[in-house]
LUMTOR-571327 format. One record per residue (C-alpha): residue number from 0; residue in one letter; x negated, y, z negated. Coordinates in steps of 0.2 Angstrom, whole numbers. Layout:
N
+-----+---------+-------+-------+-------+
: num : residuo :    px :    py :    pz :
+-----+---------+-------+-------+-------+
: NUM :       A :     X :     Y :     Z :
...
+-----+---------+-------+-------+-------+
//
This chain:
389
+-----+---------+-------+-------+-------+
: num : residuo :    px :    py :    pz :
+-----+---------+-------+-------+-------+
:   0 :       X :   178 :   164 :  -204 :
:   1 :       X :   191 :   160 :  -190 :
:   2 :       X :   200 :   175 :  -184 :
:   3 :       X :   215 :   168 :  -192 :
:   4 :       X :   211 :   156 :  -207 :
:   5 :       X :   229 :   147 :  -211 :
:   6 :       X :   223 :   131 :  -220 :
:   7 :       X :   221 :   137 :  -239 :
:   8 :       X :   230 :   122 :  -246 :
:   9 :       X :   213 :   111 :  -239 :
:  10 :       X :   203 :   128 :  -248 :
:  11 :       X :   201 :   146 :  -251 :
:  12 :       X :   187 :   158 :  -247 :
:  13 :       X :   178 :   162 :  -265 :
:  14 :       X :   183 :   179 :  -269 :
:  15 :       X :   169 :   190 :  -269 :
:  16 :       X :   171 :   196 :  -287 :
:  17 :       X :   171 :   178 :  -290 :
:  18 :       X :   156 :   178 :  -283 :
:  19 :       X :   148 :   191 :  -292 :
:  20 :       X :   154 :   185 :  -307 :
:  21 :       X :   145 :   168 :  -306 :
:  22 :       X :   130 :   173 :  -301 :
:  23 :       X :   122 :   177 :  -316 :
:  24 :       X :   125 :   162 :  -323 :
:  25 :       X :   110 :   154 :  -313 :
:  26 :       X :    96 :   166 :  -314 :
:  27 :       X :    98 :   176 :  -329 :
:  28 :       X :   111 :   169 :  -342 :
:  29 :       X :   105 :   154 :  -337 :
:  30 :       X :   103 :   143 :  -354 :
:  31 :       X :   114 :   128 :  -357 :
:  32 :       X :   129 :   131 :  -367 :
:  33 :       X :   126 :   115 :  -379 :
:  34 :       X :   108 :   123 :  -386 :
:  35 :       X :   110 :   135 :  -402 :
:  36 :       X :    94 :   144 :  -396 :
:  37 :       X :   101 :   163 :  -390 :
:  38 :       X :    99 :   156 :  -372 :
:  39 :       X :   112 :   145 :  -374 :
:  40 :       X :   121 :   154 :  -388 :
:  41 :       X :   124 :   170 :  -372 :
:  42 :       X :   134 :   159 :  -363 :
:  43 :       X :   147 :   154 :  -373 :
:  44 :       X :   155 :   170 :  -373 :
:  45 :       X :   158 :   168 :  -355 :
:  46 :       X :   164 :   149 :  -356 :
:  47 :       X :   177 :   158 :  -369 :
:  48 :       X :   184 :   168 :  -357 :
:  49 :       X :   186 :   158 :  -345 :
:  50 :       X :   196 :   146 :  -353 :
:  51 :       X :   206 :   160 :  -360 :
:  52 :       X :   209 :   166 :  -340 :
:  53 :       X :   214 :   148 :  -336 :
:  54 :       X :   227 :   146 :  -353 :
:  55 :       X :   236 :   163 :  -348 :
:  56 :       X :   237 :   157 :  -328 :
:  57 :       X :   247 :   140 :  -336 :
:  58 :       X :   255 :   149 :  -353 :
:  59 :       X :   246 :   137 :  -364 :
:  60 :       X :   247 :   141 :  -383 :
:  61 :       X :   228 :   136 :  -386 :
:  62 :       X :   213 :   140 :  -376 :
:  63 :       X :   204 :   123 :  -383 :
:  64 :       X :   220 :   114 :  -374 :
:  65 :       X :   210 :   117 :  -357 :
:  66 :       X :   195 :   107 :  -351 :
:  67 :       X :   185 :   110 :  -340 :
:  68 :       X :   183 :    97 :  -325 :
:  69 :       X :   175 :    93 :  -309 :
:  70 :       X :   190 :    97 :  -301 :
:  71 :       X :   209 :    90 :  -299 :
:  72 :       X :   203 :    75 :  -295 :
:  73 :       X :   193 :    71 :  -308 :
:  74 :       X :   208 :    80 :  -320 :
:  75 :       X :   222 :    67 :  -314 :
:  76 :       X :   211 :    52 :  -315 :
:  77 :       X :   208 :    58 :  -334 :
:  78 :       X :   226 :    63 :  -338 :
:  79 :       X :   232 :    45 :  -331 :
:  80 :       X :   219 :    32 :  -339 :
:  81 :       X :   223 :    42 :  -356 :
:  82 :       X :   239 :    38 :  -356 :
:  83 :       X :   237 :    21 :  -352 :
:  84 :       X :   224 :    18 :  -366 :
:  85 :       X :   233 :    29 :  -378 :
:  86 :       X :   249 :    25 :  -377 :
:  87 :       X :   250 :     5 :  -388 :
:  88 :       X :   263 :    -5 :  -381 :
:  89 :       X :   264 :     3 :  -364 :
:  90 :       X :   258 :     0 :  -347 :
:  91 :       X :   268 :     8 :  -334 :
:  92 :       X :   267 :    24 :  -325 :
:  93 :       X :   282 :    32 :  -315 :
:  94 :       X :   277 :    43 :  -299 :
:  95 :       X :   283 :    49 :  -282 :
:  96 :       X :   279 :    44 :  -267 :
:  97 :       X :   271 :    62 :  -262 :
:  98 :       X :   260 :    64 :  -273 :
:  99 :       X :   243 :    68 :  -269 :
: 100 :       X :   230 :    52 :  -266 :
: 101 :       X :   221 :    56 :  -281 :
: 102 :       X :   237 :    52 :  -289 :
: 103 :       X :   242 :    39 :  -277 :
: 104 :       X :   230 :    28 :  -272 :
: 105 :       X :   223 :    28 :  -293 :
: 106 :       X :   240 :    19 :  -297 :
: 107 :       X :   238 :     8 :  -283 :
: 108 :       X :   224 :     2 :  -289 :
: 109 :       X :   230 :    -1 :  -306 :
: 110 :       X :   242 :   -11 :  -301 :
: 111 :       X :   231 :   -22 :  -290 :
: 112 :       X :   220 :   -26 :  -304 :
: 113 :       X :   233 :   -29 :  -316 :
: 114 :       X :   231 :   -12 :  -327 :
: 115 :       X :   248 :    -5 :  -325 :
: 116 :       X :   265 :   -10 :  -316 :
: 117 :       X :   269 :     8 :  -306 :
: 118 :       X :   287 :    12 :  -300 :
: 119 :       X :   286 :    25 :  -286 :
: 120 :       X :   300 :    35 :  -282 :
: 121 :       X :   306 :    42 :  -266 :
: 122 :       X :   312 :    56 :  -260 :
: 123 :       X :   326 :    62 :  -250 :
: 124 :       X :   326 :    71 :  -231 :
: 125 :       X :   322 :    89 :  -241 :
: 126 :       X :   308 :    80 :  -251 :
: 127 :       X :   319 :    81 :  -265 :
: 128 :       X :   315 :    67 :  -280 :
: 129 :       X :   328 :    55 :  -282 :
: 130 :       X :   333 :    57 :  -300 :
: 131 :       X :   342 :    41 :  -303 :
: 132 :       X :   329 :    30 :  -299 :
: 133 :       X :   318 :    40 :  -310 :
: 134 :       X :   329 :    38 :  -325 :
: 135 :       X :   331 :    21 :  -323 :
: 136 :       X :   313 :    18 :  -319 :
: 137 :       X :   310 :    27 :  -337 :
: 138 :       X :   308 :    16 :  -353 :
: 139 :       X :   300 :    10 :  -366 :
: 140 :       X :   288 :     2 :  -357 :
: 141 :       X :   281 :    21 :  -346 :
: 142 :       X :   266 :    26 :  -355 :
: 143 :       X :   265 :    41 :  -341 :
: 144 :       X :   276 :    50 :  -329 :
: 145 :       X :   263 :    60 :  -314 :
: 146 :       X :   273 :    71 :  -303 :
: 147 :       X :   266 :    85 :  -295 :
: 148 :       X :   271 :   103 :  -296 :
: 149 :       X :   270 :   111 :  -279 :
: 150 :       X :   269 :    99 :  -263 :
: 151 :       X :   252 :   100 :  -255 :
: 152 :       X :   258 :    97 :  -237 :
: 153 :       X :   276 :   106 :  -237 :
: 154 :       X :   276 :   115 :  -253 :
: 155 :       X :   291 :   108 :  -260 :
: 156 :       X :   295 :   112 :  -281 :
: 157 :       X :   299 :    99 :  -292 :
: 158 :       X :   310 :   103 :  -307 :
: 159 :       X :   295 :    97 :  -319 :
: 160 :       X :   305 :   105 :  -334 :
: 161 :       X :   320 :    93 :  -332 :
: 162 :       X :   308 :    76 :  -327 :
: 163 :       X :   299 :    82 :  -340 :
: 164 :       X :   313 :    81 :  -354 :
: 165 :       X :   317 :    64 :  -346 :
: 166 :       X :   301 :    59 :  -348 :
: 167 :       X :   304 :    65 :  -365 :
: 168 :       X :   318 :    55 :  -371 :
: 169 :       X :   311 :    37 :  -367 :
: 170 :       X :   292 :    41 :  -377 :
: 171 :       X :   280 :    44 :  -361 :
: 172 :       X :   269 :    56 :  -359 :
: 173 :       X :   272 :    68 :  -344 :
: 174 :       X :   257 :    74 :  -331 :
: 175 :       X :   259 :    87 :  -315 :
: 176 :       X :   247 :    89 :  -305 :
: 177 :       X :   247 :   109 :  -301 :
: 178 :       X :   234 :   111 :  -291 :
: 179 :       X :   245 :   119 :  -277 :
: 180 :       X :   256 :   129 :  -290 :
: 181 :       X :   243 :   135 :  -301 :
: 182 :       X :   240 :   154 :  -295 :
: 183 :       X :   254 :   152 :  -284 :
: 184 :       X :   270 :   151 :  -293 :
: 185 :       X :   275 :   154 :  -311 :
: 186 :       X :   270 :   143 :  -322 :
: 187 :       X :   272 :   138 :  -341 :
: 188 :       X :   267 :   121 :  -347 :
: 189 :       X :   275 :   125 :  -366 :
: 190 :       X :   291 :   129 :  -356 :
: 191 :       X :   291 :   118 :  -346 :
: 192 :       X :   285 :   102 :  -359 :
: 193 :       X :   271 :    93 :  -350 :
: 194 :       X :   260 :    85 :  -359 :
: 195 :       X :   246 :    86 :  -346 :
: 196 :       X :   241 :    96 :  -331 :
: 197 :       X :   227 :    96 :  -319 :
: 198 :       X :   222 :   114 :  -306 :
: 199 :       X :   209 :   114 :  -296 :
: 200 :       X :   198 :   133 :  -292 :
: 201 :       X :   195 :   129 :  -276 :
: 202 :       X :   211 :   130 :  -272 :
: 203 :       X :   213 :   147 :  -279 :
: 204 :       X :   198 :   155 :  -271 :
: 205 :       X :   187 :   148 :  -285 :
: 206 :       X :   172 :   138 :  -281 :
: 207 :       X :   172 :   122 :  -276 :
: 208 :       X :   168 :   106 :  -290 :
: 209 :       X :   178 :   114 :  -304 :
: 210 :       X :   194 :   112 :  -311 :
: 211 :       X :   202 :   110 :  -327 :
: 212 :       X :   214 :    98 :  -339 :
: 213 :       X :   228 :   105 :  -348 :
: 214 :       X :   228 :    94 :  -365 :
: 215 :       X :   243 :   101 :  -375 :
: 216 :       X :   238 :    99 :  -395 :
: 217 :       X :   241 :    83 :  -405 :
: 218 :       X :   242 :    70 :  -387 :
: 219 :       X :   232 :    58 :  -389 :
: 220 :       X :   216 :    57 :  -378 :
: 221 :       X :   205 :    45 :  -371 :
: 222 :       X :   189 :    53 :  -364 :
: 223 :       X :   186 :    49 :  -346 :
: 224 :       X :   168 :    51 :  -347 :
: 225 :       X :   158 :    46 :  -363 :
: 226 :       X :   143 :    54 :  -369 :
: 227 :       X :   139 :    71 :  -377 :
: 228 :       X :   150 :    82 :  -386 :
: 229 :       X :   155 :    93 :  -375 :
: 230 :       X :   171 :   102 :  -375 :
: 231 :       X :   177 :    96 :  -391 :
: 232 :       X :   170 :    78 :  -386 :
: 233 :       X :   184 :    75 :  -375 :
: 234 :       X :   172 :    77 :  -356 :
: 235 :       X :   155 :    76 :  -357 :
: 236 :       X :   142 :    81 :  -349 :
: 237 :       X :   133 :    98 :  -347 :
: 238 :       X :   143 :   113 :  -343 :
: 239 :       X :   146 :   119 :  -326 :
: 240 :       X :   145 :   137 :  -332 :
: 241 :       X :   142 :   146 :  -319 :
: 242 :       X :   160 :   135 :  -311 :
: 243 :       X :   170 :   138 :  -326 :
: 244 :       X :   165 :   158 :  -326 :
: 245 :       X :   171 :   159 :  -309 :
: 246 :       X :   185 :   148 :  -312 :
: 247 :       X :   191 :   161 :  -325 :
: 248 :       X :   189 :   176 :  -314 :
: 249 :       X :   198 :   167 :  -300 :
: 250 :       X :   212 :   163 :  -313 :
: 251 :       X :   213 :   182 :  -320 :
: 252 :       X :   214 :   185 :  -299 :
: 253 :       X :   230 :   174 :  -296 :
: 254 :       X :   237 :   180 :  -307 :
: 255 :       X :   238 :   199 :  -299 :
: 256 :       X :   242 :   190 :  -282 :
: 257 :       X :   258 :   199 :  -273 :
: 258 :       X :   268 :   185 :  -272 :
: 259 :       X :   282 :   190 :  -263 :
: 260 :       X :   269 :   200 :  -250 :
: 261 :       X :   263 :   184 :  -245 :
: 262 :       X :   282 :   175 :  -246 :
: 263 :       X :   287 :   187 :  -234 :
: 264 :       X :   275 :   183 :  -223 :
: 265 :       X :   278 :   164 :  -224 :
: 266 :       X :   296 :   167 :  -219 :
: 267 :       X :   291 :   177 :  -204 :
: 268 :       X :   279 :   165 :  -197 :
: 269 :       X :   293 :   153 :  -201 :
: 270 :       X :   306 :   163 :  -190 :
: 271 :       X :   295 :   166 :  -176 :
: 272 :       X :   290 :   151 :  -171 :
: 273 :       X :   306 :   142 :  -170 :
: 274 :       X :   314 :   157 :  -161 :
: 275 :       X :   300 :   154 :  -150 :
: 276 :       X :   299 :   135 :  -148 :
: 277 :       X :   312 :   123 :  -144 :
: 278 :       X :   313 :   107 :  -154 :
: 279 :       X :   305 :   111 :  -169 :
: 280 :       X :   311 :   111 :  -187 :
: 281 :       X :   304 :   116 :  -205 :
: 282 :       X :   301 :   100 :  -217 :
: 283 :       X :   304 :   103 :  -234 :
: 284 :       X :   320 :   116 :  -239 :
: 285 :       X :   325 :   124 :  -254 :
: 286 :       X :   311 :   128 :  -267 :
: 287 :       X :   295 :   129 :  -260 :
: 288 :       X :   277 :   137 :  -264 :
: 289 :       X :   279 :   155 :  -256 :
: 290 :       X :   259 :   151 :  -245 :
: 291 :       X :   265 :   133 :  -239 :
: 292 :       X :   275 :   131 :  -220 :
: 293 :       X :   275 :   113 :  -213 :
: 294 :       X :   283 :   115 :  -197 :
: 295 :       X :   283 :    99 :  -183 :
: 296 :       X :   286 :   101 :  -165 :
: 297 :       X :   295 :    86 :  -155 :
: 298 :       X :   283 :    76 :  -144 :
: 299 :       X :   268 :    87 :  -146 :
: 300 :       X :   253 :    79 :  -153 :
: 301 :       X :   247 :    88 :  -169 :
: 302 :       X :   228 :    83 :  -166 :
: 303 :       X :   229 :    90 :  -148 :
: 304 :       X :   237 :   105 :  -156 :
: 305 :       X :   227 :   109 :  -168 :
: 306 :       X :   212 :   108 :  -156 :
: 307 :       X :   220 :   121 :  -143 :
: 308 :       X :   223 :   131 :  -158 :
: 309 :       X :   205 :   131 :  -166 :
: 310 :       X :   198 :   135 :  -148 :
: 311 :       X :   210 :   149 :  -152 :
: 312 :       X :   201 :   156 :  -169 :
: 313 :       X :   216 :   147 :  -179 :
: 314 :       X :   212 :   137 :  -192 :
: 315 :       X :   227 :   126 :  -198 :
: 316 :       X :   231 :   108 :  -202 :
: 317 :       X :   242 :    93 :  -200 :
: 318 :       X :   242 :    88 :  -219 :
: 319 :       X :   231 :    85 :  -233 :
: 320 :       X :   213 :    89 :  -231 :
: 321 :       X :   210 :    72 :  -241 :
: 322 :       X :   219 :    60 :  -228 :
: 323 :       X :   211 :    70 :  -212 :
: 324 :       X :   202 :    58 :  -199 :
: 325 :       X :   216 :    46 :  -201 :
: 326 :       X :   228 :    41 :  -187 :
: 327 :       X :   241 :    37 :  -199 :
: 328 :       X :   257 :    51 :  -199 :
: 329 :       X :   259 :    57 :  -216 :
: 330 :       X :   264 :    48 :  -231 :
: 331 :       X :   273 :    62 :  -237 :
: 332 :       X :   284 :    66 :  -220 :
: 333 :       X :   285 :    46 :  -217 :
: 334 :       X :   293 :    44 :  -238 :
: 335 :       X :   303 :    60 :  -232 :
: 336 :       X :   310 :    51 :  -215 :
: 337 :       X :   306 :    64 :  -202 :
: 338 :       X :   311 :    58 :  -185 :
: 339 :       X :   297 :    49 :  -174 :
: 340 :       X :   297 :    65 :  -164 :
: 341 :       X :   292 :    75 :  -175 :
: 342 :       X :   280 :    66 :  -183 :
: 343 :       X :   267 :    65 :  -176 :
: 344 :       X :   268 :    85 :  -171 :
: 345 :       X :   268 :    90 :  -189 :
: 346 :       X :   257 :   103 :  -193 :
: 347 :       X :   254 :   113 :  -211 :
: 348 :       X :   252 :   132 :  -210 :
: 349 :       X :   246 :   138 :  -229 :
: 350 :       X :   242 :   156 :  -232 :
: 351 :       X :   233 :   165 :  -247 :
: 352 :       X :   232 :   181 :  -254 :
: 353 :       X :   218 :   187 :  -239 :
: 354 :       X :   231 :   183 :  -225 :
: 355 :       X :   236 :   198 :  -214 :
: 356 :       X :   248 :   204 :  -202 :
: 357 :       X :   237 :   200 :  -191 :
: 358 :       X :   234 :   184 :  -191 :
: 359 :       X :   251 :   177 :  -192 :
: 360 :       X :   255 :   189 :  -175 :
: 361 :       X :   241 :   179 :  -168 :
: 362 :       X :   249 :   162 :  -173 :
: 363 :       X :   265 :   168 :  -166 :
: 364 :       X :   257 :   172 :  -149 :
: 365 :       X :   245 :   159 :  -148 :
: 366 :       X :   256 :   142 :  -153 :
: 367 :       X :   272 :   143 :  -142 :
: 368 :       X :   261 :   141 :  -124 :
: 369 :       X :   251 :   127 :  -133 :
: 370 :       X :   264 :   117 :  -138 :
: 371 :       X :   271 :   118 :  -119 :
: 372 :       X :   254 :   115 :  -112 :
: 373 :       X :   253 :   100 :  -124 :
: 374 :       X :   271 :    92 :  -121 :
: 375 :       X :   269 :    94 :  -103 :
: 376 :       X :   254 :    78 :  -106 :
: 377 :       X :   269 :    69 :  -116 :
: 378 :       X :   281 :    56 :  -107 :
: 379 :       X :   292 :    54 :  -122 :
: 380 :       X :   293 :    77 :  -120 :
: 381 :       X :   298 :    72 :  -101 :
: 382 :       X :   311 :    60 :  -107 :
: 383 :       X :   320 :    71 :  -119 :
: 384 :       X :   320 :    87 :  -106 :
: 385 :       X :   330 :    72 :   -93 :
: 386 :       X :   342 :    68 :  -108 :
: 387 :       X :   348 :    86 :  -110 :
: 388 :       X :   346 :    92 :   -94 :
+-----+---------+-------+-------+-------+
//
């Protein structure tokens, strides 16, 4: 592992009780889950408590309101086409235009085969939802409303509760995707009143091809896959048991996380490096995920950046994990109107609860001399120092 490993929204190290915990599930309590013979009939115990880890991390009344996924991929595909083949009458789905790709680009292709009209929703300079184009892209015609919970590149927090209620009022079912909330901040879906939400374990130093589908009680459903019976029939396919046992520990883990230590250290990473670097600024205020920092740099490449910093032992990122190997900036910084300056020098710093001290001291001494030593290659760097010299 790098020296300093500051890209935990892409993943998470698996927690080594996580680890431990999974283990046994593929040489010793290794039956499937489905059989009635005692081989299978000894794993169900542990399926139980892991779905009861997962329905306390999200304040679910019902542990059979969780099912377990390949992941939140897989989890807001399922939520969306449900709603679209549940819902009689309705064939449009409300989101924003952050949301996640697996969000994104699903809707995008259900418009352009005809399945759905979508109305996407922009956001202000903070990343903020503006909420009278939602109202009025709510009616009786929304079968779903999808907006995420946490940000994955700058961390911001929707107010699900309230775009929940809207969602509400006009009949549609309401889906978050949580997988960079869950384990991270809060969360209470019977408080909040969604209908559906998707996490990811992965994310939450869980392994990786595991998630899981919040289902509140009495919404309809429309399987995604179609097959065995499998958690209640409603995703089938064998069980990944020795994924939704470490899911569960990794949930019970988040849920002990020291938030504010890991605040705390955001906000000091944050202050240091634009005390130390000229021309930068934060994207994204007000309520954010206390691991996320999206920072951009004026006129300092983010690729080159991020290369001098790797060299360094730093692992960090200039956005979602998902969209990497593209030229393109950011959709969400592009819907968010960050200045060409800063756009393309955008890079996402995202801790966890193994971050030290350490390593954001290393950041702090490391980045400052590599953004100079990359602006110094930038004509458009040299043209601003003439403007305000």
């Amino acid at each position: 592992m790098a020296p300093a490993y500051l890209d935990n929204n892409a993943t998470t190290r698996v927690d080594p009780q996580v680890v431990a915990a999974l283990l046994p599930l593929f040489t010793e309590s290794f039956g499937n889950a489905s059989s009635t013979h005692d081989y299978g009939a000894a794993v169900a115990p542990a399926l139980k408590a892991a779905r009861q880890a997962v329905q306390a991390l999200i304040g679910a009344e019902f542990d059979h309101e969780v099912i377990f996924t390949s992941g939140g991929t897989e989890s807001d595909a399922t939520a969306i086409l449900s709603a679209l083949e549940t819902q009689a009458g309705r064939n449009e789905i409300v989101t924003s235009a952050v949301e996640h790709p697996a969000v994104l680009n699903l809707c995008q292709h259900l418009e352009r085969t005809g399945r759905a009209k979508v109305h996407v929703i922009a956001v202000d300079e903070a990343g903020d939802l503006d909420l009278d184009a939602y109202q009025a892209a709510l009616s009786d015609k929304t079968a779903v409303v999808s907006i995420m919970w946490a940000n994955n590149e700058t961390g911001k927090i929707f107010p699900i509760a309230e775009l929940a209620a809207l969602a509400r009022g006009c009949g549609a079912l309401f889906h978050s995707d949580a997988v960079q909330a869950a384990g991270k901040i809060a969360l209470n879906v019977r408080d909040a009143g969604v209908d559906m939400l998707s996490l990811s374990g992965h994310k939450i130093h869980g392994p990786k091809g595991i998630g899981a589908l919040y289902l509140k009680k009495g919404v309809k459903f429309s399987p995604l896959f179609r097959g065995g019976k499998q958690e209640r029939g409603r995703r089938a396919g064998t069980e990944n048991a020795p994924g939704v046992v470490g899911l569960g520990v990794a949930a019970k883990l988040a849920l002990e996380a020291d938030r504010a230590r890991i605040a705390a250290l955001r906000d000091r990473l944050q202050a240091g490096l634009l005390a130390a670097i000229p021309d930068a600024r934060v994207n994204g205020s007000g309520a954010r995920a206390p691991n996320t920092l999206n920072i951009a740099f004026a006129c300092a490449d983010s690729e080159a950046v991020l290369h001098k910093l790797d060299q360094a032992g730093i692992a960090a990122s200039s956005g979602s994990a998902c969209a990497s190997g593209t030229m393109e900036p950011s959709h969400v910084l592009r819907a968010m109107k960050v200045p060409p300056l800063y756009l393309q020098g955008a890079l996402r710093f995202s801790l966890s609860r193994e971050t030290s001290d350490a390593e954001i001291d290393l950041v702090l001494e490391k980045l400052p001399a590599i953004v100079a030593s990359v602006r110094e290659k930038s004509p458009l760097w040299a043209e601003m120092l003439k403007k305000t010299a």
